[in-house]
C-alpha positions, 0 to 999 in steps of 0.5 A: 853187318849189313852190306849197302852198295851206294853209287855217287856217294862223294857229295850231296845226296849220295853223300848223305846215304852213305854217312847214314848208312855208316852211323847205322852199322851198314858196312859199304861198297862206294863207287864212283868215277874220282878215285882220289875223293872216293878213297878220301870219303872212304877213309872219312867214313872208316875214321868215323864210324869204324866200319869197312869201307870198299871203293869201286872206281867206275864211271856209270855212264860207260858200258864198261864201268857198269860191267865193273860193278855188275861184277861186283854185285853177282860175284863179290859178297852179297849187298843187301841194299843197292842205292842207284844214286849218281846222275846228272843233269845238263847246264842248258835247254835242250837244243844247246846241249848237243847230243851227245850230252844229252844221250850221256844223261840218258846214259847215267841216269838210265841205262846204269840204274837198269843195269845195276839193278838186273846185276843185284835182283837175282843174288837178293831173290835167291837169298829172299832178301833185299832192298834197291832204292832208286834216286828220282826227282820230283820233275819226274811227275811233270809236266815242268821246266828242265828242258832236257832229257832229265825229266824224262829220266827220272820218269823213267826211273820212277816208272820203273821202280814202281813196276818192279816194286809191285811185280809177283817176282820181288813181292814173293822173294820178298825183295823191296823196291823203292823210288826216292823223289827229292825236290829242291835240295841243296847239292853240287848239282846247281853248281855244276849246271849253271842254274841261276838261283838266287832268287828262289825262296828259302822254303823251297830247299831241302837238305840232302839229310832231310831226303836221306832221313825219310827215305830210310823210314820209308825204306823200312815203311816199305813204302814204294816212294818217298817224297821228303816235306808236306810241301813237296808231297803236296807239289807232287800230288798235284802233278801226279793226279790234276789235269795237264791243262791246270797245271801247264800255266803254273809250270817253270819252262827253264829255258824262257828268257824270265826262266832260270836258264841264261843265254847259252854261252859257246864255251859252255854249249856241250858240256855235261854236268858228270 
């Protein structure tokens, strides 16, 4: 059975891969920071789909739980389809959320999706096979609200899958990257980071499914991105190619008084959604 590593998977769109991946025969490795909810999703997909089932406890945000799963993917047997998944964003602008938050997003979003995917390429070079997805955004395409550094992460992860995914080194060992770019999609996210929400159309919102449905198509499409619905194809299109100056009026800055930002709250200042 093929081997899929998938970081997040406890809840929204990392959930969503992992069932996926599960009711299509992949056996998985999960990993994520909660050791009690990664045993109970585990045992959840193992009852369901009658495959096996490693859980990897680690915190990505951390230097040492990169280690333990850099580890995992250089020693134990070969993953044939990592998918850099967790991330976070933050509950205010950026000025509110401290520092230290904001380089603990960069942390996460960033410094764990690069070092997972140094660990996985050469075993999937040497064996001339392999696939990385990277979970991005649309806000990745900018420019937009989200006045914090999360934007810019997933620019980053973007820009980065796009390099790697068209390099002379992947293309000849045969080895597939690609960059997922979710829009407004239904997860624990919003919960997490305070976004007041209630006023935003029902058409805006995606599925975590939905995302997960595409990108798998995708994925065997080799296709380099995957951007889920016609309308957020279109959204991104027009962030991509039009001028800036065109599109700085229409764009939603988060952290304005009309924006979706509340008024930052002491209590709440330096937290980070994990």
């Amino acid at each position: 059975m093929p081997l899929a590593l998938v970081t997040g998977p406890t809840a929204g769109i990392g959930r969503a891969f992992a069932e996926r991946l599960a009711r299509d025969g992949h056996d998985l490795v999960l990993v994520s920071r909660s050791p009690d909810t990664l045993e109970k999703t585990a045992g959840e997909l193992r009852t369901a789909h009658q495959i096996h089932v490693e859980t990897l406890p680690a915190d990505l945000s951390t230097v040492s739980g990169c280690h333990l799963v850099e580890d995992r993917l250089i020693t134990g047997q070969p993953v044939d389809l990592l998918v850099n998944n967790a991330g976070t964003s933050l509950p205010r602008p950026f000025l509110h959320n401290g520092v230290d938050a904001e380089e603990h997003l960069l942390d996460l979003n960033v410094r764990a999706v690069l070092r997972l995917t140094h660990a996985a390429l050469p075993g999937m070079l040497a064996r001339r096979y392999g696939r990385i997805v990277n979970v991005s955004s649309f806000t990745a395409l900018g420019p937009g609200g989200l006045s914090t550094a999360y934007p810019a992460s997933k620019a980053w992860a973007l820009s980065f899958t796009e390099a790697l995914a068209r390099s002379a080194q992947l293309r000849s060992g045969r080895v597939h990257m690609m960059a997922v770019l979710p829009g407004f999609t239904r997860t624990e996210l919003f919960d997490r980071s305070g976004f007041d929400i209630a006023h935003l159309p029902r058409w805006i919102w995606l599925t975590s499914e939905q995302v997960v449905a595409k990108a798998l198509r995708d994925l065997e499409r080799r296709r380099v991105v995957s951007i889920p619905s016609l309308r957020y194809k279109a959204a991104s299109w027009a962030l991509r190619y039009l001028p800036r100056p065109l599109l700085r009026p229409t764009s939603w800055d988060f952290s304005a008084p009309n924006g979706f930002w509340g008024p930052p709250s002491p209590e709440r200042e330096y937290d980070a959604a994990v």
